[in-house]
N, C-alpha and C positions, 0 to 999 in steps of 0.2 A: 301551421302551428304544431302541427305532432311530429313532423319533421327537426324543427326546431327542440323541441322537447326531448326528442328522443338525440339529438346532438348533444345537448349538456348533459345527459344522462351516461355518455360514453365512458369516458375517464372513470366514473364509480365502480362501473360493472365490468371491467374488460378484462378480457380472458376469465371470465364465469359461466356464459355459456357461450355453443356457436352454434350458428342454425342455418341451412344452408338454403336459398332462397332461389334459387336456380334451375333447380334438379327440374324431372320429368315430369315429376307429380303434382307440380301446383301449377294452378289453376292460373293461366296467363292474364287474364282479367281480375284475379285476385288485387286488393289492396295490398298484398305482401309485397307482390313483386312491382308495384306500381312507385315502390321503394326505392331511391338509388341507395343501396346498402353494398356497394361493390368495396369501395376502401372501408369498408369497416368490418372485418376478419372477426372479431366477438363482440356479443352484444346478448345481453338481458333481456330477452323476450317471453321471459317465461308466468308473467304476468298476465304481459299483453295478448299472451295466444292460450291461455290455461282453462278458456272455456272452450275451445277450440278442438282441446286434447293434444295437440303438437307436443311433441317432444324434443330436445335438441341434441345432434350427433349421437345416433346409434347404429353401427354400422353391423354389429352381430346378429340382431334378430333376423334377419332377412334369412340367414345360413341355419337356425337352428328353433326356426317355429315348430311349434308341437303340433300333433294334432286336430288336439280343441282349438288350437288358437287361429289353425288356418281354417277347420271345418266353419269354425263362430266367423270370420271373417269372411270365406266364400259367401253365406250366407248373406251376411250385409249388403256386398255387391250385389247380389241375387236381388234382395230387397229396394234395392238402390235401382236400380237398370231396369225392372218390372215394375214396380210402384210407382219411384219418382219418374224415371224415363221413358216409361211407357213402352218395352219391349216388349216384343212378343215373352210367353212363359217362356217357351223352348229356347228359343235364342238367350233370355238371361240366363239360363240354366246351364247351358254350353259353353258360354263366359265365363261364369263363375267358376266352376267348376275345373274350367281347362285354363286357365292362365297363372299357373302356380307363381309363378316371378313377380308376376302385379301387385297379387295377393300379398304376398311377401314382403314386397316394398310398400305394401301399404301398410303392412300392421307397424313398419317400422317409422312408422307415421304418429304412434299415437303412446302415450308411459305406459311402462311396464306396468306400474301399480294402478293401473284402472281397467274397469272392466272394456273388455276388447269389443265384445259388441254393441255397447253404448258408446265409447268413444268413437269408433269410427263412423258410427250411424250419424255424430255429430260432426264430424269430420268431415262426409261425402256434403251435410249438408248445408255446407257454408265453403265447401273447397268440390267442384264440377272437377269432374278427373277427363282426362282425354281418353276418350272412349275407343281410339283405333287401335290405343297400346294392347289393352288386351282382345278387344277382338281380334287382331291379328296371329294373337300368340296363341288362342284357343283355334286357331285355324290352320295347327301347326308347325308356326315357324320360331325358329330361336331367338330371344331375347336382342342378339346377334344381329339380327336380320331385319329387325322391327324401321332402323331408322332412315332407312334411305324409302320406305314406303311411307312412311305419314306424313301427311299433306300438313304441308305450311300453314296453312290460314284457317285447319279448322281443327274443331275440338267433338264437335257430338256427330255421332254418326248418320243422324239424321237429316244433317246438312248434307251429303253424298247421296242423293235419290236413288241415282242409277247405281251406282255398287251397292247399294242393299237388296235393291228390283232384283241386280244380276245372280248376289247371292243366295237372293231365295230359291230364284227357278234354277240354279246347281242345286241345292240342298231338296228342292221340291221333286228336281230328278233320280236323286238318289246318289249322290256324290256323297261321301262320307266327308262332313264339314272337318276334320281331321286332314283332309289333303287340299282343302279350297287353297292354300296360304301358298305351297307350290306352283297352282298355278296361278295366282295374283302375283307371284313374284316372277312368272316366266313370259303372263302376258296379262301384264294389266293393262290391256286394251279390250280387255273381254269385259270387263266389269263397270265400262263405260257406253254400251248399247243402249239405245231407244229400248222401249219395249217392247216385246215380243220378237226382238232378235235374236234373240240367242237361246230361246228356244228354237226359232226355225233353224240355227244351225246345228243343232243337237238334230234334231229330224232329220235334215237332211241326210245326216248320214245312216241313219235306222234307215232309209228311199233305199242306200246301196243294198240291205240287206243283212245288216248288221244287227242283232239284238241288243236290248239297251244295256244289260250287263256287260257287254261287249264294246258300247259307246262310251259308258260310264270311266270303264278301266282306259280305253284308246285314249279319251281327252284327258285324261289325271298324266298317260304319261307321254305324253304328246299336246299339255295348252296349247301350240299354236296352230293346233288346226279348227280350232275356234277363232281365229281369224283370218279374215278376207273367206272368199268361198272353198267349196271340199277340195282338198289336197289331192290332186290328181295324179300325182305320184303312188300317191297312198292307194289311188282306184284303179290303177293300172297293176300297181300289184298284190289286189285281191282278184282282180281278173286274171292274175296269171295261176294262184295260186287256185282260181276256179276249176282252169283248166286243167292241174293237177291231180283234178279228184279232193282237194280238199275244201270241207264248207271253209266260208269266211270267217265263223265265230273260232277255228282253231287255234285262233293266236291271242285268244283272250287268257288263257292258261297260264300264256308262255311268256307278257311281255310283264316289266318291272319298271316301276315309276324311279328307280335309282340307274338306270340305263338310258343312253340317247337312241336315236334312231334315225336312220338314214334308208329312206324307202328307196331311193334309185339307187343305191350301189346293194339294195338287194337284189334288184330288177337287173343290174349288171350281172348278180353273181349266177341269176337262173340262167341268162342268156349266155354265159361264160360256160358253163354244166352243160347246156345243148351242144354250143361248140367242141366238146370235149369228148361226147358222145353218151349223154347221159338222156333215155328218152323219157316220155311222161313218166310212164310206171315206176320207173327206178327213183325218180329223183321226187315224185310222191311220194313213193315206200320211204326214202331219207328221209325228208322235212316231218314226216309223221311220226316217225319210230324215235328219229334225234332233231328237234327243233333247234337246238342251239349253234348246229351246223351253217342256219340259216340267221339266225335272229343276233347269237352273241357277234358283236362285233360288226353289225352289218353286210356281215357276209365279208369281208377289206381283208381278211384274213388269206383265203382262199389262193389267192393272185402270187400271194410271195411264197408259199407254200409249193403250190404247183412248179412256177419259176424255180426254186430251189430243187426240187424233184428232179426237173427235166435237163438240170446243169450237171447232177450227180449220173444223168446219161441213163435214168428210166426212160421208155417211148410212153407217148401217149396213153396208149391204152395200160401200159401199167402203172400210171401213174391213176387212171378212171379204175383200176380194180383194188391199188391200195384203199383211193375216197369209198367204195364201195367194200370192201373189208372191214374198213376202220371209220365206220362215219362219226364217230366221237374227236376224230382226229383235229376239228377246229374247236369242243370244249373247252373251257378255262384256259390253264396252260400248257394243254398237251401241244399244242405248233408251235409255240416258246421252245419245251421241254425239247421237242423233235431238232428243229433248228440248232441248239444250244449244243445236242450230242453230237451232228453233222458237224460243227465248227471243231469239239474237241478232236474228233477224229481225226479233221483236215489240220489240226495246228502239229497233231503230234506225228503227223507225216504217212498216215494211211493214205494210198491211191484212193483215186473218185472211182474208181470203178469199185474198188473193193468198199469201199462207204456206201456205194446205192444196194449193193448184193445185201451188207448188214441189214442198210435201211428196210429194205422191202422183207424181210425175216423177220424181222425183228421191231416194227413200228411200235405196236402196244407197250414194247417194255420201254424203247428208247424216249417215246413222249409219257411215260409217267411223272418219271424223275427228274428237278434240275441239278446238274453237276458243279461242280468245283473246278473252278481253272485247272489247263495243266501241268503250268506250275508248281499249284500247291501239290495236286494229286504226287507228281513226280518226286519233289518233296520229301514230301510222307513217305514215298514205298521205295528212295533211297534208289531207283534204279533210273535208267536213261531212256528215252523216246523207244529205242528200235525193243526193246525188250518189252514195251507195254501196247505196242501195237503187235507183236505177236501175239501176247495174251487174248489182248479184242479180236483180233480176226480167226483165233483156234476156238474163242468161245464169247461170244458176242456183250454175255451177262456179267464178265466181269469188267466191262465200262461203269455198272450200275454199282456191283458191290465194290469197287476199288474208288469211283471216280463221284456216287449219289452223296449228297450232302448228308442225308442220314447216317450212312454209315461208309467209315473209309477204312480199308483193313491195313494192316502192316506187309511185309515184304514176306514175313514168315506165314501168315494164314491163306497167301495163294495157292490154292490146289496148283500139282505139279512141282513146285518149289519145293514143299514141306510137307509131307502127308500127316504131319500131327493133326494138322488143323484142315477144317474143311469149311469155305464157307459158303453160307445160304442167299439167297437174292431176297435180302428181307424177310425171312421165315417162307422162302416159295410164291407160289404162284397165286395162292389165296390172299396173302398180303396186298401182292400187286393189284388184284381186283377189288379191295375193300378201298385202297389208297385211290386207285383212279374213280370209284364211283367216289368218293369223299369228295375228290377235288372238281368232280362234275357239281357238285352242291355247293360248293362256293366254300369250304374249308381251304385252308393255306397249308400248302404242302408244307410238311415238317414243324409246324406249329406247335404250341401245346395244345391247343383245341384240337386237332386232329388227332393228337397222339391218345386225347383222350377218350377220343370217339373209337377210337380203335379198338381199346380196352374192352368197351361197350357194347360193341358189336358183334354178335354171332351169326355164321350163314358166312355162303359163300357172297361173293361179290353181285354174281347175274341172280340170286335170292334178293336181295338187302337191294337191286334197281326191281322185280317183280314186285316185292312190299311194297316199295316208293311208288308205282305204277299205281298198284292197287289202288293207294289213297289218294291219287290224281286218277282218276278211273270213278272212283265215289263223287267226285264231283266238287271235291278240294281244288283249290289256284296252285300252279306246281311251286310258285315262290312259296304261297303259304307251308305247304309239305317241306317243303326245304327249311324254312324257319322253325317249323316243328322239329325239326330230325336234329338242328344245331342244338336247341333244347332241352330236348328229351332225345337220347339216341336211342336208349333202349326201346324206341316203339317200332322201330324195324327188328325188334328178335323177337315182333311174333311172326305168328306164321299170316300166309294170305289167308287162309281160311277161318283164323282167331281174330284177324282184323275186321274181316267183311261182318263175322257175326259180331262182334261189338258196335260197329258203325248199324249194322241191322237193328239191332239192339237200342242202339241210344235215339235212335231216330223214329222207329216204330210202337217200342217200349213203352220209352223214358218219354216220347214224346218231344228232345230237343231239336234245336238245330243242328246240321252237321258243321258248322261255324263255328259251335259253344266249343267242339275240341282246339280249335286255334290257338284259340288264348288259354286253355290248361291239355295239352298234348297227354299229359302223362295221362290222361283217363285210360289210353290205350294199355296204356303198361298194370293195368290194375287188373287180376284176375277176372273173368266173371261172374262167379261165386260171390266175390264181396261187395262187385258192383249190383245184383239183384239182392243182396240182403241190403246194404244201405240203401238204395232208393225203394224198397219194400218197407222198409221201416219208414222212410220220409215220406209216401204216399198216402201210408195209412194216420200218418199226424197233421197231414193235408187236409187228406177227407173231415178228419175231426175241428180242422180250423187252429190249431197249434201253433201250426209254421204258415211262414209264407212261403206265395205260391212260387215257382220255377226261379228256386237258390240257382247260386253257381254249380258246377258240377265241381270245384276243388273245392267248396265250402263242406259237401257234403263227403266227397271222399277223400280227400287228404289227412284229415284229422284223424287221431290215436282214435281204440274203438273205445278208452276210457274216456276221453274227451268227446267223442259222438254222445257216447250214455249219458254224459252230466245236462246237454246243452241242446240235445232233441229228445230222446228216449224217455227223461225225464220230466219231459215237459206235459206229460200225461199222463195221470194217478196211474192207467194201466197200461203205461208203455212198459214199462219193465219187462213187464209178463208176457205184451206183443212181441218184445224182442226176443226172448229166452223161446219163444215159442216159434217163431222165424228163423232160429240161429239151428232148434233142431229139424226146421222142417230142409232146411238148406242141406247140414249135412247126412240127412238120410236118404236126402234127393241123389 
């Protein structure tokens, strides 16, 4: 009958509204879609769903929700997934809270002109949402990613036993539910175990000797060694690296869930180092001093590097004293960089023997920089092959400043040529060393990010990696240091001894974690004068019950000290006076 009904009803109402009955978010059991509404493009439903709150085609709210309207709506979900659904607090909370896109499409669910948390409270309850959409997305994966992972035939997550059993015991381990989604998406055969599997493979590998913080990071960037039993690959080379003198928790530092990893062609690369003549001691002093020798790239680097070496007619052993001079030599793209200036040489008609002489002089500056064809180069400086290979082999540096993509000079500012002009290898030798530690932190040569870190930067180059040291030394992730430093770069121009006492400081003090700087770096960059007046002023409106307890640390120190006054200071008939009385005792201190 309403089928019927709503057939003669077409013709009146068409093209009045359109409502699309298809999408993500309704409920496959719904009477909506139990509809065949396929050839009928508009139709007047705005009756029939008006207690419902539905609303039809709005395509903008999703892009330009406010505030209120998502914070009113996480809530609802909250209430929804806890109350109705019966989830844990924590887990609706993590939902809510972390699936911005859902949220979004959901309030686009319901008229503008009614209230947002009543409408959709009546929404959720007459319209069951599939509930993998957003656990999945609060479990960090992109909107992007959602749809080759949700299961066909089901809607509540409750139906999945064992992927809830599995994602407890991650999250009961201490997996930060932030990165579950990677590896559900790398190996969703983990989240299909019996019970108590997948704890014992988490143990198992804590048996090798591994600490859990160590386990925790290993399987986030490595899921599939959570399947089938311990990666033996992986246990032959912590036994190598046993035998190195290094503990096994060393590479907890050092490895990145945005990187692959290939455990036998690292075990190639030690066993290739032996052969070469590299003994325990040394090639422990490497992997300690420069881990990314070993880790970036699997070590695969090495082999063509070397080959290239021994072609250019270095022996052996000078080819084991360059890797030992230069262990940064397989960073980022310094063997790119290396490789790239050996070609330009060899195209523009330098002998191999006279390319290995440059090369072995001259490694550090040749892999900083990538070059310009030399073409272009030849080009630009308007001269012929034989005249610019004499320049390189009288002075090595000007390959970089004639030939570096940063900077290409003219025909007239090569010294020799023109004494008006003189030119520099990038403002000298300091440049060169802020440029290569940058490009060990993962900046892109010649960038604007880089150029602008440059700017930022004070101290020589082996300073600004001691700083960097320092805070991977305090017991920071060296990735995380590195994200700080892209950040905030000013927190390498303090010194090591303004850093250790601020990290002293904020941890023994203040009382936080050393973690809290992560997520706001600039703490470092704040004098220590203003960081012990404002958290002396925020202690003492603690003790009195004012504020609450342990703020952010950029809530309290980022803000003007006119906007500190209105919004803590103030908040106590005799803050005022605490402050003014704190502000001289600081600076008489």
């Amino acid at each position: 009958m309403l089928i019927r009904l709503l057939s003669k009803t077409l013709p009146r109402f068409s093209g009045m509204f359109s409502l699309k009955l298809n999408g993500p978010w309704v409920c496959p059991s719904s009477p909506v879609t139990s509809l065949n509404l396929r050839k009928t493009p508009s139709l007047n439903l705005q009756k029939f769903y008006f207690s419902y709150g539905i609303r039809a085609g709005h395509t903008e709210t999703a892009a330009r929700l406010s505030r209120v309207a998502q914070t009113e709506a996480q809530d609802v979900l909250f209430d929804y997934l806890h109350s109705t659904r019966n989830f844990h607090f924590t887990d609706a909370e993590h939902i809510s809270k972390n699936s911005p896109t859902f949220v979004r499409n959901l309030v686009s669910k319901v008229d503008d002109g009614q209230d947002i948390a009543r409408s959709l409270s009546r929404f959720l309850r007459f319209h069951p949402i599939n509930e993998f959409e957003p656990f999945f997305e609060s479990l960090g994966l992109s909107p992007s990613e959602l749809s080759p992972l949700l299961p066909r035939n089901l809607m509540f997550l409750s139906d999945d036993e064992m992927m809830l059993e599995n994602y407890h015991v991650l999250c009961n381990y201490g997996i930060p539910r932030s990165k579950i989604g990677k590896m559900f998406k790398e190996g969703a055969e983990i989240f299909g175990y019996d019970f108590g599997i997948l704890a014992s493979k988490l143990q198992a590998y804590e048996e090798l000797g591994l600490s859990k913080p160590t386990v925790i990071k290993l399987v986030i960037c490595c899921p599939r060694f959570l399947i089938g039993g311990v990666d033996m690959e992986f246990f032959q080379f912590l036994e190598k690296l046993k035998g190195l003198g290094i503990k096994q928790d060393w590479i907890r530092g050092y490895l990145s869930d945005t990187r692959t990893y290939d455990w036998s062609k690292m075990l190639g690369m030690m066993c290739f180092l032996e052969e070469m003549g590299f003994n325990s001691k040394d090639m422990g002093r490497l992997f300690k001093n420069h881990p990314g020798f070993l880790l970036e790239g699997s070590g695969k680097k090495i082999y063509i590097l070397v080959g290239l070496l021994l072609k250019l007619g270095l022996v052996m052993n000078e080819v084991l004293f360059l890797l030992q001079q230069h262990p940064r030599i397989l960073a980022g793209n310094f063997a790119s960089n290396l490789c790239e200036a050996i070609h330009f040489m060899s195209e523009i008609g330098i002998e191999t023997e006279d390319i290995g002489k440059i090369v072995s002089t001259n490694t550090q500056l040749l892999g900083s920089y990538s070059l310009l064809k030399p073409r272009t180069v030849l080009k630009k400086l308007k001269i012929n092959p034989d005249k610019l290979c004499e320049l390189i082999k009288n002075d090595p540096q000007k390959l970089i400043s004639l030939a570096s993509h940063s900077k290409i000079s003219s025909i007239e500012e090569v010294p020799g040529l023109d004494r008006r002009h003189k030119v520099a290898v990038d403002d000298g030798r300091h440049l060169l060393e802020k440029t290569t530690f940058l490009v060990r932190l993962g900046f892109i040569e010649n960038s604007d990010e880089m150029l602008k870190a440059l700017k930022q930067f004070r101290g020589r180059g082996d300073q600004l990696q001691e700083r960097f040291d320092c805070l991977v030394n305090s017991g920071l992730d060296c990735h995380d240091v590195s994200n700080m430093i892209k950040v905030a770069p000013p927190v390498l121009n303090q010194t090591k001894d303004v850093i250790e006492k601020k990290i002293d400081y904020l941890e023994n003090c203040l009382g936080y974690s050393l973690e809290s700087i992560v997520s706001f770096p600039t703490y470092l960059c704040y004098d220590i004068e203003r960081i012990r007046l404002r958290f002396s002023m925020y202690v003492w409106l603690r003790e009195r019950g004012t504020t609450k307890p342990k703020l952010a640390l950029s809530t309290i120190l980022a803000c003007s000290d006119a906007r500190f006054v209105r919004y803590f200071v103030n908040l106590h008939p005799e803050g005022p006076d605490e402050w003014e009385r704190l502000k001289k005792s600081s600076s008489s201190s």
